[in-house]
C-alpha positions, 0 to 999 in steps of 0.5 A: 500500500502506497503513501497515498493509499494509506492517506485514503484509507485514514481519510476514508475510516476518519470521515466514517467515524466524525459521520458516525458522530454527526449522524448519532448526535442528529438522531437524538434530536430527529435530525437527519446527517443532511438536516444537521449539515443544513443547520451547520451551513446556515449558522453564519449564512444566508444563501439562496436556495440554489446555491444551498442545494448545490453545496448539499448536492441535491436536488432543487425538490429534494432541497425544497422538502428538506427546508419545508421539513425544517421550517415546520419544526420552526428551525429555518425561514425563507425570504427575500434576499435583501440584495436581490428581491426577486431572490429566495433565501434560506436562514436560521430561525432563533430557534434554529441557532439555540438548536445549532448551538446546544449541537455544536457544543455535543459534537466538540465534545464528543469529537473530544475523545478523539482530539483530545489524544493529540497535543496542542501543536499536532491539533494545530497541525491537522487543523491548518492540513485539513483545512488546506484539504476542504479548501478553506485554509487561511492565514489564521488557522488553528490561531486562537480566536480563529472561527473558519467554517 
């Protein structure tokens, strides 16, 4: 097994673990792993519909359920985008972020275990090369105060 085949392979039994994570930690509050992912996405944002459906990589009907899903629960809402009135997006209902909020803190401390298990300069590490993966690496990476998405 090649360098690269071995750096798959971790990626791939990481990625099933943290989705493990999200996915136990989302049924205890009746939320799917997509659900979760549209909860985490509208925390900071507020895109529009389209642009929400494509990161998710659904469907324009299948997005449309999943925010109707969501704004019943009084999690979401939609309106029109204050640049571009003839726009729809998506946003957080209060609701939604006090959910969001009591979530993330769940996941940081379940992914404790794992982080927990490196020292303070291996997290920094892999958070700036996972951050360089996913294609959001900045200048202040794994810095305190640093709030990346």
């Amino acid at each position: 097994m090649g360098s690269d085949d071995a750096l798959e392979e971790a990626l791939v039994r990481t990625s099933f673990r943290m989705m493990a994570v999200l996915t136990r930690i989302g049924s205890e509050h009746d939320l799917s792993l997509t659900q979760l992912r549209l909860l985490g996405l509208l925390r900071d944002r507020r895109p529009r519909m389209t642009d929400l459906a494509a990161f998710l990589g659904l469907d324009k009907s299948t997005m449309s359920g999943l925010v109707e899903r969501a704004e019943r629960r009084g999690l979401v809402a939609r309106g029109k985008s204050p640049q571009d009135r003839r726009v729809v997006d998506v946003f957080i209902t209060p609701m939604g972020s006090e959910l969001a909020q009591r979530i993330q803190e769940e996941i940081h401390a379940a992914l404790a275990a794992y982080t927990d298990r490196l020292a303070a300069d291996d997290r920094l590490v892999l958070t700036q090369l996972l951050n360089l993966l996913s294609g959001t690496a900045t200048v202040n990476d794994g810095k305190e105060g640093s709030t990346n998405q």
